[in-house]
N, CA, C and O of each residue as an XYZ file, in Angstrom:
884
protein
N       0.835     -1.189      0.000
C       0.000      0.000      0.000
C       0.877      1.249      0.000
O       1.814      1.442      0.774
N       0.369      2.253     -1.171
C       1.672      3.623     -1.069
C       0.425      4.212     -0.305
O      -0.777      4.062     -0.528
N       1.182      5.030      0.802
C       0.441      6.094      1.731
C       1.545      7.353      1.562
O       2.718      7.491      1.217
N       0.335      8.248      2.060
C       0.972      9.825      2.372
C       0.537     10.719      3.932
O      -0.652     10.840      4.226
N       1.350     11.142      4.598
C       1.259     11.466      5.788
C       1.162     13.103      5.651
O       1.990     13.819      5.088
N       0.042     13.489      6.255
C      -0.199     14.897      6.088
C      -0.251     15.413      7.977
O      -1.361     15.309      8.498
N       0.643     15.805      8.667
C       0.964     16.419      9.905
C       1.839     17.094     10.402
O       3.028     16.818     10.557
N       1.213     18.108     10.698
C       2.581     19.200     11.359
C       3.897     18.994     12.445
O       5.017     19.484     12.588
N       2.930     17.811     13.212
C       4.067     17.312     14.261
C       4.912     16.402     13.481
O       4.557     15.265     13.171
N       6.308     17.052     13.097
C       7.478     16.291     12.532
C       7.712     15.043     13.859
O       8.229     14.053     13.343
N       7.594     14.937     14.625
C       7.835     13.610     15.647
C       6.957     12.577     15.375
O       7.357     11.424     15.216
N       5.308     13.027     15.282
C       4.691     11.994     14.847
C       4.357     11.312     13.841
O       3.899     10.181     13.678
N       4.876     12.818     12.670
C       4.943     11.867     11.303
C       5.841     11.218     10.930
O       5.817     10.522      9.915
N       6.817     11.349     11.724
C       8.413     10.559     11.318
C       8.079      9.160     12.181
O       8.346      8.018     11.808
N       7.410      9.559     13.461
C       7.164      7.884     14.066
C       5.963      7.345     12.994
O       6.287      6.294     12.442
N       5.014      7.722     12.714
C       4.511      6.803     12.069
C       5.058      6.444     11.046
O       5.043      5.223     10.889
N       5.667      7.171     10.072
C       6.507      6.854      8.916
C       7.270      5.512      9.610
O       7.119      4.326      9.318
N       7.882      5.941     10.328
C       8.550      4.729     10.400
C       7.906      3.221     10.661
O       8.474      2.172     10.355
N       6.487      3.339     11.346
C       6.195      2.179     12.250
C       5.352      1.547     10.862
O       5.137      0.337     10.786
N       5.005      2.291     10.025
C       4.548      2.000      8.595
C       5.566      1.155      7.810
O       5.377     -0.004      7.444
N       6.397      1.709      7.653
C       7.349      1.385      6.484
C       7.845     -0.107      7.086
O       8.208     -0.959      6.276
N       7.849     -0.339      8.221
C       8.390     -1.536      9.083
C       7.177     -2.685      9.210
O       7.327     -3.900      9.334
N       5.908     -1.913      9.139
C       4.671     -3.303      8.787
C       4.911     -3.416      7.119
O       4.045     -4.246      6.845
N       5.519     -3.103      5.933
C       5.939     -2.916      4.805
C       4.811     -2.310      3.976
O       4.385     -2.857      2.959
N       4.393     -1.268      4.410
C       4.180     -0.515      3.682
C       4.503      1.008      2.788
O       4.786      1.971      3.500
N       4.477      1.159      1.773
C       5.695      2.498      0.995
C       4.892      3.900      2.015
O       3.679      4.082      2.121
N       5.672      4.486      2.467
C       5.121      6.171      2.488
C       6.028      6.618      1.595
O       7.257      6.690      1.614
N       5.217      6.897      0.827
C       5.721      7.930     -0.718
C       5.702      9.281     -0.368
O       5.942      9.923     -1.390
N       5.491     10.192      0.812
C       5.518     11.195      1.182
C       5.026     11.445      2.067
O       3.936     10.933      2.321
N       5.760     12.551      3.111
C       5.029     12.791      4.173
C       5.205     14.528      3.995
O       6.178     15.100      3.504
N       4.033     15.122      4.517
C       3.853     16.567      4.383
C       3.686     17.475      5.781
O       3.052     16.978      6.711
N       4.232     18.737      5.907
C       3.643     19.264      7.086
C       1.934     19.637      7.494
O       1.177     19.579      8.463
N       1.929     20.101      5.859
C       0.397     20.764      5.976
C       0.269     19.990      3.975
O       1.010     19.557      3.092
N      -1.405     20.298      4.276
C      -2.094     20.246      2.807
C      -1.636     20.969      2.055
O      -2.291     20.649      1.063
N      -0.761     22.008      1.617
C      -0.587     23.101      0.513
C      -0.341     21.841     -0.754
O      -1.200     21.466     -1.551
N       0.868     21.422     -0.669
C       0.914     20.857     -1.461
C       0.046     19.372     -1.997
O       0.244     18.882     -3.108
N      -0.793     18.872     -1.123
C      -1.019     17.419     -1.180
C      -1.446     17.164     -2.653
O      -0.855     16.295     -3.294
N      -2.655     18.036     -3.328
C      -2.802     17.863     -4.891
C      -1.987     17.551     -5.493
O      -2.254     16.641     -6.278
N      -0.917     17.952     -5.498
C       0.517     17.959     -6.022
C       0.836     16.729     -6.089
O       0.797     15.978     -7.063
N       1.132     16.546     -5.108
C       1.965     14.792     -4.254
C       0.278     13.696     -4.882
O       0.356     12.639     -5.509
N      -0.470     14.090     -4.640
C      -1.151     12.961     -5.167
C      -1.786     12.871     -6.587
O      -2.593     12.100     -7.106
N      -1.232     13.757     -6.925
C      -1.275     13.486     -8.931
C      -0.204     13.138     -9.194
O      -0.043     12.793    -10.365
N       0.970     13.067     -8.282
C       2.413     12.330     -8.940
C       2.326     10.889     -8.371
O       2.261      9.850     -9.028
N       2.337     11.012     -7.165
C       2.973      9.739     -5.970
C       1.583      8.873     -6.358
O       1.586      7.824     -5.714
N       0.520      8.983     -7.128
C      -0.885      8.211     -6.852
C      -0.822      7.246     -5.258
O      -0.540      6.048     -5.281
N      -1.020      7.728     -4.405
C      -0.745      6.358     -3.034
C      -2.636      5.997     -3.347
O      -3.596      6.460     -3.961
N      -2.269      4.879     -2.451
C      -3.062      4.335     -2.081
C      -4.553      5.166     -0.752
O      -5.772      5.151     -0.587
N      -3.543      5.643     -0.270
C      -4.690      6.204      1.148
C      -3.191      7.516      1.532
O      -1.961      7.485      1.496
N      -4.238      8.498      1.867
C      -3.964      9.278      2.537
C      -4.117      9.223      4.192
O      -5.112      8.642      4.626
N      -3.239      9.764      5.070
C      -3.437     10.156      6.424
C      -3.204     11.374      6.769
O      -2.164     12.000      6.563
N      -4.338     11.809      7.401
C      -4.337     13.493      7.887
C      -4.879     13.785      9.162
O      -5.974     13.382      9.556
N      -3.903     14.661      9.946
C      -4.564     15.227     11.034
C      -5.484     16.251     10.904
O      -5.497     16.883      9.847
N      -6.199     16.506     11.728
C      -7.541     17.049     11.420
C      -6.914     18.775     11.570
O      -7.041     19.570     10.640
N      -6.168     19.185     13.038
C      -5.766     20.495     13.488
C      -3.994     21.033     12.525
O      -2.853     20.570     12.531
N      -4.573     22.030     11.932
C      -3.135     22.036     10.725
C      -2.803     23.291     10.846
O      -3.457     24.113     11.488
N      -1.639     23.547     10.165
C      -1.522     25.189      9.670
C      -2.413     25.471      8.312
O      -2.699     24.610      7.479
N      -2.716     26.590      8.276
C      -2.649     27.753      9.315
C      -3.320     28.077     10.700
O      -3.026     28.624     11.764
N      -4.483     27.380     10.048
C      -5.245     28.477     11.318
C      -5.510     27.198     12.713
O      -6.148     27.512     13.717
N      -5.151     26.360     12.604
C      -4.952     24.719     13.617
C      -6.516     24.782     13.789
O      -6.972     25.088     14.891
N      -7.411     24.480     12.654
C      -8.880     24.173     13.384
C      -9.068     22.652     12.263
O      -8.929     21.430     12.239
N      -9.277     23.252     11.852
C     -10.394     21.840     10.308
C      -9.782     21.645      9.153
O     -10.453     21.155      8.245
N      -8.564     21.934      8.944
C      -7.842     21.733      8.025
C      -7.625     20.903      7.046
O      -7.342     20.983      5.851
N      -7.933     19.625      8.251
C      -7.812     17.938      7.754
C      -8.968     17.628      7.306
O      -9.188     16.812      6.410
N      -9.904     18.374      8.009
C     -11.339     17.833      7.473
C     -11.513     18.235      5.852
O     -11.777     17.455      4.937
N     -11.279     19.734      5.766
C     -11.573     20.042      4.283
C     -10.893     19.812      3.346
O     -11.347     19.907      2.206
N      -9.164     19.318      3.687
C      -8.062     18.554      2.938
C      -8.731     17.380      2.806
O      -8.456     16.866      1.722
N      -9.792     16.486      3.702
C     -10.066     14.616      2.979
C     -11.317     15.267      2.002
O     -11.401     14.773      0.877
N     -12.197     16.241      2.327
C     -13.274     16.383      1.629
C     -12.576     16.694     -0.140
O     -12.960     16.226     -1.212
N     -11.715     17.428      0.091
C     -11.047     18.059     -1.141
C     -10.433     16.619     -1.832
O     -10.384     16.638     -3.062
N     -10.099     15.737     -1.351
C      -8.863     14.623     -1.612
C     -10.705     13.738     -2.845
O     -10.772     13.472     -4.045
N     -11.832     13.591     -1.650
C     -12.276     12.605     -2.033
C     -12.695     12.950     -3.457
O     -12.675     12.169     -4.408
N     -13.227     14.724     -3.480
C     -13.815     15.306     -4.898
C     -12.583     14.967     -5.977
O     -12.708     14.477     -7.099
N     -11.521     15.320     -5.389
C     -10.756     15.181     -6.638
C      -9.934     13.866     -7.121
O      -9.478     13.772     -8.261
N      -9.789     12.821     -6.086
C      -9.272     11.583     -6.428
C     -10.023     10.632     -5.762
O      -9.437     10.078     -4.832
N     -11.150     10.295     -5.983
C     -12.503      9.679     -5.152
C     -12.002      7.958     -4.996
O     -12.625      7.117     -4.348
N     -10.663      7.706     -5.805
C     -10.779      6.135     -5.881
C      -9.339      6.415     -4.643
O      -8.742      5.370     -4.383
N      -8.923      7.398     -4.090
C      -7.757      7.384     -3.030
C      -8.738      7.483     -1.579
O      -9.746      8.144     -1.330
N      -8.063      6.656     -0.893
C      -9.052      6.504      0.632
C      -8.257      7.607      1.522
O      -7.198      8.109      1.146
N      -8.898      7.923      2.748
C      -8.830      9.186      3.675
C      -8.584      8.770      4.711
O      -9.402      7.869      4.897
N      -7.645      8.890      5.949
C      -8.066      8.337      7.190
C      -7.449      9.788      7.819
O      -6.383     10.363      7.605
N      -8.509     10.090      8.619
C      -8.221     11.357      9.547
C      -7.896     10.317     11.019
O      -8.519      9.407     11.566
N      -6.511     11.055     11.294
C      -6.418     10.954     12.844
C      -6.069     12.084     13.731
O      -5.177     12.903     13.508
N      -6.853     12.054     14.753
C      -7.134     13.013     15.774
C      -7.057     12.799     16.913
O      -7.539     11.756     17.355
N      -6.265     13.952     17.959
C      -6.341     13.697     18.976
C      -7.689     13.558     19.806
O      -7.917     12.819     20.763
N      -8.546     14.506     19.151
C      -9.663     14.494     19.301
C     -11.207     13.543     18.898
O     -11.484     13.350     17.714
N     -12.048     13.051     19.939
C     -13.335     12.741     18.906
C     -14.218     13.737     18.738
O     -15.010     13.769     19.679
N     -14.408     14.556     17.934
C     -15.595     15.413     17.998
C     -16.950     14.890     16.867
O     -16.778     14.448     15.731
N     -17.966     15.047     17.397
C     -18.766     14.499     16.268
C     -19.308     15.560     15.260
O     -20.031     15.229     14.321
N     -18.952     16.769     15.481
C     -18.951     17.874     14.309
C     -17.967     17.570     13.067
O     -18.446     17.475     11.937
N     -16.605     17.421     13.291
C     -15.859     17.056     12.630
C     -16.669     15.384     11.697
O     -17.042     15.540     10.534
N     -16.795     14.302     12.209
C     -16.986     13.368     11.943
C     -18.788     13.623     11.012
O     -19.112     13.129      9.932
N     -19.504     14.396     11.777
C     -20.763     14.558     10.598
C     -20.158     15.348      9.456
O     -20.356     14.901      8.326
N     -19.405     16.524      9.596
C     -19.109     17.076      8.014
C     -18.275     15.832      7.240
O     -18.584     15.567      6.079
N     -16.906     14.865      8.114
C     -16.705     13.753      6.769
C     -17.132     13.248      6.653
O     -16.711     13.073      5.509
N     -18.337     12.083      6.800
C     -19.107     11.339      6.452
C     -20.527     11.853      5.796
O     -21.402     11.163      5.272
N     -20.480     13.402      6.003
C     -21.875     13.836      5.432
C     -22.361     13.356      3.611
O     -23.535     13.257      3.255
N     -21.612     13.210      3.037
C     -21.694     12.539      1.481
C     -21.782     11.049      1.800
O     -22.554     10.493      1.020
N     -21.232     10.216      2.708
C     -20.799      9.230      2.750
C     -20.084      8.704      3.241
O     -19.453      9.592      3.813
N     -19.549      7.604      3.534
C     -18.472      6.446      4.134
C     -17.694      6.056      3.501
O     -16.610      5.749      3.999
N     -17.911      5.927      2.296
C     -16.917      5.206      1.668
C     -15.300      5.320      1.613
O     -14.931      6.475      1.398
N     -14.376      4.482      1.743
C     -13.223      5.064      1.681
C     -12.612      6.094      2.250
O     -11.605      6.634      1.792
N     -13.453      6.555      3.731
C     -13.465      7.059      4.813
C     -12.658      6.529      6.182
O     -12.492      5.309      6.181
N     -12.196      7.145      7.199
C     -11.965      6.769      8.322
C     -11.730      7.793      8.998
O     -11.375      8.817      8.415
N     -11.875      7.762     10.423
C     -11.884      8.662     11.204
C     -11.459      7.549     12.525
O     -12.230      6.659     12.886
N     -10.184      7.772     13.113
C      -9.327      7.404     14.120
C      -8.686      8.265     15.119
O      -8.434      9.421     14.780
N      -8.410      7.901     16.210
C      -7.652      8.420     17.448
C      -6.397      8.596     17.708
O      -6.224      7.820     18.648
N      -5.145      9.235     17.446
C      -3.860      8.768     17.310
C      -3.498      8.066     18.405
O      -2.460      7.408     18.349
N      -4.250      8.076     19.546
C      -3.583      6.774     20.492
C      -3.757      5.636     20.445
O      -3.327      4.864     21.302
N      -4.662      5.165     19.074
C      -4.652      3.958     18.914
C      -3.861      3.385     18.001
O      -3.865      2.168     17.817
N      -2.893      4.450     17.155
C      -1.463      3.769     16.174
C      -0.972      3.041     16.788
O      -0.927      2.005     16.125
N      -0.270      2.816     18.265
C       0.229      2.077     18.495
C       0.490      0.803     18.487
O       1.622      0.323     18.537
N      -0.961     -0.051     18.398
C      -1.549     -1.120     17.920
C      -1.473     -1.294     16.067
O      -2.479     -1.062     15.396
N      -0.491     -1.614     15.587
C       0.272     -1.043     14.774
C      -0.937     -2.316     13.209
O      -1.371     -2.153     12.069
N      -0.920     -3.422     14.273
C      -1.932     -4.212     13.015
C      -3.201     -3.764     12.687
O      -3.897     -3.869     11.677
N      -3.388     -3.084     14.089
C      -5.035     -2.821     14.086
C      -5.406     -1.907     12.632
O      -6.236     -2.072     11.738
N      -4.261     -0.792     12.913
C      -4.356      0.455     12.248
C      -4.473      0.058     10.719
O      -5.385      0.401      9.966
N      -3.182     -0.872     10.347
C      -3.056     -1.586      8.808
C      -4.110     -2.092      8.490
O      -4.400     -2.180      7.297
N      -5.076     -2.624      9.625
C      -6.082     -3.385      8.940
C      -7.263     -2.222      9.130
O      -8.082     -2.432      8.235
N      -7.507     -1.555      9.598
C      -8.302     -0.090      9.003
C      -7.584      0.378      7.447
O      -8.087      0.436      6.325
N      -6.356      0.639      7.881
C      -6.162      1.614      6.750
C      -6.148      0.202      4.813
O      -6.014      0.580      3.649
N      -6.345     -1.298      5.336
C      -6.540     -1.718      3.971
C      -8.080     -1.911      3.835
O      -8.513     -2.418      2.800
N      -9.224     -1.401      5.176
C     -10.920     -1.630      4.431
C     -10.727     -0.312      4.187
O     -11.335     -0.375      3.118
N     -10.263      1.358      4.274
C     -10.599      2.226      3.619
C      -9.890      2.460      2.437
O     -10.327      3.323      1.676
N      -8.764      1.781      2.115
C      -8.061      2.076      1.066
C      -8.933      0.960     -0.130
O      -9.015      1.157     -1.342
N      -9.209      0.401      0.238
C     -10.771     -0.617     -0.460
C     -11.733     -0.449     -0.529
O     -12.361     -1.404     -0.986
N     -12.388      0.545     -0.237
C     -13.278      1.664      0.009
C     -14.251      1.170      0.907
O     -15.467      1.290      0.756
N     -13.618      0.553      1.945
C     -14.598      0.804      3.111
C     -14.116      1.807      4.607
O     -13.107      2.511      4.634
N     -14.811      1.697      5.425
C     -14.570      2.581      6.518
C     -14.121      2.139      7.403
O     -14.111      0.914      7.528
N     -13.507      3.080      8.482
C     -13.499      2.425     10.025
C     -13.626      3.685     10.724
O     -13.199      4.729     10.231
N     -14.115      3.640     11.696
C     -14.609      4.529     12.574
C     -14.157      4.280     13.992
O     -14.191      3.072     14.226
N     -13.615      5.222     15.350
C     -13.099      4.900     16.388
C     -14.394      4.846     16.914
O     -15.252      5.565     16.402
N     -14.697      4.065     17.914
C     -15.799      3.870     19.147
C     -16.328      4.736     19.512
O     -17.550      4.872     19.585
N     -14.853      6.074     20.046
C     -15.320      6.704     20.729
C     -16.163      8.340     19.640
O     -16.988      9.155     20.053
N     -15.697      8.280     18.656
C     -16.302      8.808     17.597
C     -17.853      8.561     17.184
O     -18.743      9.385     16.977
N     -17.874      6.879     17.124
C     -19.367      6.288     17.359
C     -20.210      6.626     18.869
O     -21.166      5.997     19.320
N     -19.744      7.437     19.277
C     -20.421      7.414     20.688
C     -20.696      9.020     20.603
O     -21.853      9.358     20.856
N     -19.939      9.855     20.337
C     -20.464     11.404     20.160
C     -21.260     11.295     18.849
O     -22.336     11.893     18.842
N     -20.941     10.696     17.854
C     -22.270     10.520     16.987
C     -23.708     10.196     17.142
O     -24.631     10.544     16.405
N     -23.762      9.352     18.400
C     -24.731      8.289     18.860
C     -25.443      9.888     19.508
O     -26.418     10.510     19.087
N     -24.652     10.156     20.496
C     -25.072     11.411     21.358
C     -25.884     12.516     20.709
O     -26.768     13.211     21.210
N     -25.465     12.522     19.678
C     -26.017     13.753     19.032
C     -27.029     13.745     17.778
O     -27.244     14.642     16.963
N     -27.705     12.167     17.900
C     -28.377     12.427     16.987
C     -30.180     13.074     17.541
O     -31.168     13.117     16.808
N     -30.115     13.470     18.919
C     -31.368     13.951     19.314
C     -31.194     14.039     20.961
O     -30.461     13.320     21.640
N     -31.872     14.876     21.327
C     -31.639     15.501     22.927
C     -31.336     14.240     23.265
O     -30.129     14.096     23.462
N     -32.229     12.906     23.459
C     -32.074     12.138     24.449
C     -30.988     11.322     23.755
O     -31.321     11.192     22.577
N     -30.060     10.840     23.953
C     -28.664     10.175     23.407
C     -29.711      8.722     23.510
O     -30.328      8.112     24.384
N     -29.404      8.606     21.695
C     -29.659      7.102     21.443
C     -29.116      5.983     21.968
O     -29.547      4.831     22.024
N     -28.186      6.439     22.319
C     -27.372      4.907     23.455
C     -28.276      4.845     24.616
O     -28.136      3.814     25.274
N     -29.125      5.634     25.027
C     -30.002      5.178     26.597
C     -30.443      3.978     26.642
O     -30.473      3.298     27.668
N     -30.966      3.483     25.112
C     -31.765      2.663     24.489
C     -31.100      1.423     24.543
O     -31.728      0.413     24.225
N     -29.795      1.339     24.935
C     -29.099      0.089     24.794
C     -28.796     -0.528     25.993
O     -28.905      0.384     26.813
N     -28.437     -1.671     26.665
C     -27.803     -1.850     27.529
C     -26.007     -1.731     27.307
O     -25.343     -1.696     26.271
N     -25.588     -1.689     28.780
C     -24.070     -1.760     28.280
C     -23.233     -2.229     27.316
O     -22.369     -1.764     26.572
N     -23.834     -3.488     27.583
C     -23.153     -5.049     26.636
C     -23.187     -4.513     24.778
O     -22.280     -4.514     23.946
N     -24.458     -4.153     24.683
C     -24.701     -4.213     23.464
C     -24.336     -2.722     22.599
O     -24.592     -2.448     21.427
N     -23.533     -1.760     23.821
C     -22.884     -0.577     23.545
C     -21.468     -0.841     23.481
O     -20.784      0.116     23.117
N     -20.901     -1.861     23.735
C     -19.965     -2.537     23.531
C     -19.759     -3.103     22.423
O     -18.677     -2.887     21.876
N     -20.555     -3.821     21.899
C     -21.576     -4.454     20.881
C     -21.011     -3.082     19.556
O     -19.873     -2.778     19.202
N     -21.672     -2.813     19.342
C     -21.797     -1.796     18.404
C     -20.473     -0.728     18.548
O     -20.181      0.063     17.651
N     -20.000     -0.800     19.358
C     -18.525     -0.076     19.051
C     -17.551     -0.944     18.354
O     -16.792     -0.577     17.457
N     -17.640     -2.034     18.813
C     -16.527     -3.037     17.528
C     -17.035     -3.193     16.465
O     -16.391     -3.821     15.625
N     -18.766     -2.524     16.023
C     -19.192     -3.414     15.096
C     -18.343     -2.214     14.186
O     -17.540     -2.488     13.294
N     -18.826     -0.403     14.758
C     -18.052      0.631     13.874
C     -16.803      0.381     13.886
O     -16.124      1.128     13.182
N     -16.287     -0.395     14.432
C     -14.436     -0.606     14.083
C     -14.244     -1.373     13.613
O     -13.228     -2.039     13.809
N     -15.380     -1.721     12.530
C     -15.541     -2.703     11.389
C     -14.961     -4.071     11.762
O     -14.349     -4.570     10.818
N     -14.979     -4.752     12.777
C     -14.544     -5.995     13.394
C     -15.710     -6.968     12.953
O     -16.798     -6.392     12.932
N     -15.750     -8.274     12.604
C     -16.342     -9.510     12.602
C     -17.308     -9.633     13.917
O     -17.346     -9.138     15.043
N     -18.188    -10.719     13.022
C     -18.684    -11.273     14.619
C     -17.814    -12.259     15.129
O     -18.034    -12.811     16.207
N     -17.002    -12.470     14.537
C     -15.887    -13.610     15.367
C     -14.617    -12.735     15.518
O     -13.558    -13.344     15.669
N     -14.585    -11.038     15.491
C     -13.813    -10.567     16.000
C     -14.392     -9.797     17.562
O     -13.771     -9.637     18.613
N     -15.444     -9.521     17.295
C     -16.348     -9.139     18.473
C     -16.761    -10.419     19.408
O     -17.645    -10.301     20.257
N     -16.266    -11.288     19.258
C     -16.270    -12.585     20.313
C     -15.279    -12.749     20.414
O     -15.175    -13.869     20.915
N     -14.264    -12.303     20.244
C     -13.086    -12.469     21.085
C     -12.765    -11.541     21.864
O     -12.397    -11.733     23.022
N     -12.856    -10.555     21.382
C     -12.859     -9.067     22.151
C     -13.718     -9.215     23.433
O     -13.450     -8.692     24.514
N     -14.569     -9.841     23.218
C     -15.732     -9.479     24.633
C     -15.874    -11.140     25.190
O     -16.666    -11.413     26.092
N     -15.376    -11.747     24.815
C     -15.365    -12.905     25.397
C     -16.636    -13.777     25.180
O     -16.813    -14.581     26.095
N     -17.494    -13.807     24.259
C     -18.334    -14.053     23.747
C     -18.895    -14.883     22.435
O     -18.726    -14.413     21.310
N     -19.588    -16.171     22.640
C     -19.967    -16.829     21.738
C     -20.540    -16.232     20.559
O     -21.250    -15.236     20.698
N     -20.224    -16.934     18.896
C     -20.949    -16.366     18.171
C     -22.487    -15.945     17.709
O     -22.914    -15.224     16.808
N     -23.209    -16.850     18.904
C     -24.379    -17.295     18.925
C     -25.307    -15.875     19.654
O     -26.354    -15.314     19.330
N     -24.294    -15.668     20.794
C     -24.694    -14.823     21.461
C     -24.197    -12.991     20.553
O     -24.894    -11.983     20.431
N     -23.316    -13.156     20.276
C     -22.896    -11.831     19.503
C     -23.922    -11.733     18.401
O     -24.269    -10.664     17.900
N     -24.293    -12.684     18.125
C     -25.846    -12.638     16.863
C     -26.687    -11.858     17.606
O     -26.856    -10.722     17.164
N     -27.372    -12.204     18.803
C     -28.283    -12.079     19.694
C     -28.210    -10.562     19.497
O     -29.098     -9.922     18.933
N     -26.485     -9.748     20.274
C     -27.115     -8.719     20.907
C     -27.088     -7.863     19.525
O     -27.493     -6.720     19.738
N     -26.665     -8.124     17.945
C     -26.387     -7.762     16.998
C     -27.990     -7.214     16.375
O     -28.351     -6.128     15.922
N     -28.654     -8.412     16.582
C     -30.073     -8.207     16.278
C     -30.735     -7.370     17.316
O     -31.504     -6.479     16.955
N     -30.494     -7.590     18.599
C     -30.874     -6.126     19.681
C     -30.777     -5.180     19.105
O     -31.771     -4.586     18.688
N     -29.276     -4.664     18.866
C     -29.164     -3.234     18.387
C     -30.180     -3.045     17.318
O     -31.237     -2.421     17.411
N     -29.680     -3.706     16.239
C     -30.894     -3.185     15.086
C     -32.143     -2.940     15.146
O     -32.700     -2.015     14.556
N     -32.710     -3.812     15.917
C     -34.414     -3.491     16.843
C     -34.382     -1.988     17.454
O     -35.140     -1.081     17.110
N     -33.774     -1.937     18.031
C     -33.615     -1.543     19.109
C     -33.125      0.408     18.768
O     -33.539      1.144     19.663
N     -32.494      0.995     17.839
C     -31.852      1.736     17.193
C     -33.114      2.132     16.125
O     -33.925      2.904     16.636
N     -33.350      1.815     15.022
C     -33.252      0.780     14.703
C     -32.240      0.701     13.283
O     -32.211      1.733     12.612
N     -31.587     -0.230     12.902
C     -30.829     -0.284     11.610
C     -31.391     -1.705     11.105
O     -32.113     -2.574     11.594
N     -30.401     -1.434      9.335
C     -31.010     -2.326      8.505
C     -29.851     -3.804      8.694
O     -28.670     -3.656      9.008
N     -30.369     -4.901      8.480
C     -29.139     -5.812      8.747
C     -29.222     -6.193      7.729
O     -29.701     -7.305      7.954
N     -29.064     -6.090      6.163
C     -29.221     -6.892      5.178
C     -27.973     -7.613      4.827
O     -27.835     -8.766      4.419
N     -27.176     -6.778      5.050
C     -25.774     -7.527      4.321
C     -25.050     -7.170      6.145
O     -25.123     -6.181      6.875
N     -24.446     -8.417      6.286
C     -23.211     -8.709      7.102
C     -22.089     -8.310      7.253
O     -21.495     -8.461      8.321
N     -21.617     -7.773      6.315
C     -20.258     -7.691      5.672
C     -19.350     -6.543      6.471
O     -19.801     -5.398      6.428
N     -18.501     -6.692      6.967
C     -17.481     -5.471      8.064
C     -18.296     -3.493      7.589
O     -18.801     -2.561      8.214
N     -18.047     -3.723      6.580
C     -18.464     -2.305      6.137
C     -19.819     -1.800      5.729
O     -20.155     -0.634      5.523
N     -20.649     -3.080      5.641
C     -22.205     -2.529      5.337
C     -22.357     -2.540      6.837
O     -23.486     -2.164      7.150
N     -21.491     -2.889      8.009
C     -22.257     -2.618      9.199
C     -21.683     -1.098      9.928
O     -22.259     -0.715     10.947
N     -20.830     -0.484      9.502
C     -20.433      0.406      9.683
C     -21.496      1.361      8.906
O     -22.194      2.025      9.672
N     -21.696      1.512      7.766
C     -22.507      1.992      6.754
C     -23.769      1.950      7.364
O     -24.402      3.002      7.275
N     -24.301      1.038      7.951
C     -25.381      1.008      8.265
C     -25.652      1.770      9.528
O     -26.809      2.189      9.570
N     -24.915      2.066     10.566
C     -24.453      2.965     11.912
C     -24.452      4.574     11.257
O     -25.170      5.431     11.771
N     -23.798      4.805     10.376
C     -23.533      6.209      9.805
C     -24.921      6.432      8.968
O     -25.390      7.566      9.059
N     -25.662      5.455      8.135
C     -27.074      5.278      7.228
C     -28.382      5.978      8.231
O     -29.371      6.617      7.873
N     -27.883      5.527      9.742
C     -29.135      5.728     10.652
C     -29.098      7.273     11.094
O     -30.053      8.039     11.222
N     -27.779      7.507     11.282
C     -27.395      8.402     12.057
C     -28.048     10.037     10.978
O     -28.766     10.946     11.394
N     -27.453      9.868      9.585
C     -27.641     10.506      8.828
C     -29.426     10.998      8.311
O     -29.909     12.061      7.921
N     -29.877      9.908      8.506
C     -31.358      9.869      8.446
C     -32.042     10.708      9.902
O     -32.972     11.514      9.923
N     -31.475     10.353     10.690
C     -31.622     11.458     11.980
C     -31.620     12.914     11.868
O     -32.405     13.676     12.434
N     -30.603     13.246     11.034
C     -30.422     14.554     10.685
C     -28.914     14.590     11.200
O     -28.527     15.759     11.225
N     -27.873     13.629     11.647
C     -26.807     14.391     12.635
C     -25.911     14.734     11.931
O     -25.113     15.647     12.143
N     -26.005     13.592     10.477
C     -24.864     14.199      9.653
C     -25.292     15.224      8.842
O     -24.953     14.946      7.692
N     -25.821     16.180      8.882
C     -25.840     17.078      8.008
C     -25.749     18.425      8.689
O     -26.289     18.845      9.712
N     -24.880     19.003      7.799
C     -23.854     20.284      7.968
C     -24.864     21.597      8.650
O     -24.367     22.697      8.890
């Protein structure tokens, strides 16, 4: 996978550069800020971009309107914003068109260095991954009373691995839990929320979390 690193902190783009290039993947460039990224990605074509959200100049949304800009103009290159932050303002303007070839992550979770590779190959494939805790200020805000009231713990648990695009036989290991039973609380949520379960698949269940949310009104600008 060729990637490109878009962050001002030279420490963290040089550590991830590195912790990248060592799971073997190319970084074909790493940048301080967006000025140039058009540039770099009509030459370098990578695979997926990575961008922090707070940039120069003005350190607010930088990253956000650099993936929006990335997707209009090279729609088949995937996006993964990482942030120190979860805000779900940020996260309704990128997903407001869509999911696809989207992600939105935490930088304290790079460390977990497979996890990240295996996000960054469902969005560079054009699917998504979404951090938990991102799914949870989304959840919050799609109406005064926070749609999570509606859940029990378990199954808020449940639905945070499902947005971190994990299996049901990755969400039974994580929680210690039969597949039988991860069905169970899978079909809760959807009742329960409610979402569509038609397709199974890591990213129609992510899609389907952002599908509800959007129909709420939360993703829109």
């Amino acid at each position: 996978m060729r990637v490109v690193l878009v962050d001002d902190s030279v420490l963290f783009r040089r550590g991830l550069a590195g912790l990248l290039t060592a799971a073997g993947l190319d970084v074909v460039a790493d940048l301080a800020d967006p000025a140039a990224l058009d540039a770099v990605l009509a030459t370098a074509r990578p695979d997926l971009v990575i961008l922090d959200i707070r940039m120069p100049p003005t350190h607010t949304d930088e990253g956000i309107r650099a993936a929006l800009s990335v997707k209009q103009a090279f729609p088949g290159v995937g996006v993964l914003v990482l942030s120190t932050y979860a805000e779900g303002v940020w996260a309704r303007r990128l997903f407001a068109d869509g999911a696809n070839g989207l992600g939105y992550l935490l930088k304290d979770r790079v460390d977990d260095v497979p996890a990240l590779v295996d996000a960054m190959e469902r969005i560079a494939g054009g699917g998504t991954a979404v951090d938990q805790e991102v799914v949870v200020r989304l959840l919050e805000n799609t109406n005064r009373t926070s749609a999570l009231a509606v859940l029990t713990e378990r199954e808020h648990d449940v639905l945070a691995l499902m947005a971190e695009g994990r299996s049901n036989i990755g969400i039974g290991k994580a929680l210690h839990l039969s597949a039988r039973t991860v069905e169970s609380y899978i079909a809760a949520i959807f009742a329960k929320l409610p979402l569509q379960a038609e397709d199974n698949t890591q990213n129609r269940r992510v899609l389907s979390v952002l599908s509800y949310l959007h129909e709420m009104g939360s993703l829109r600008a």
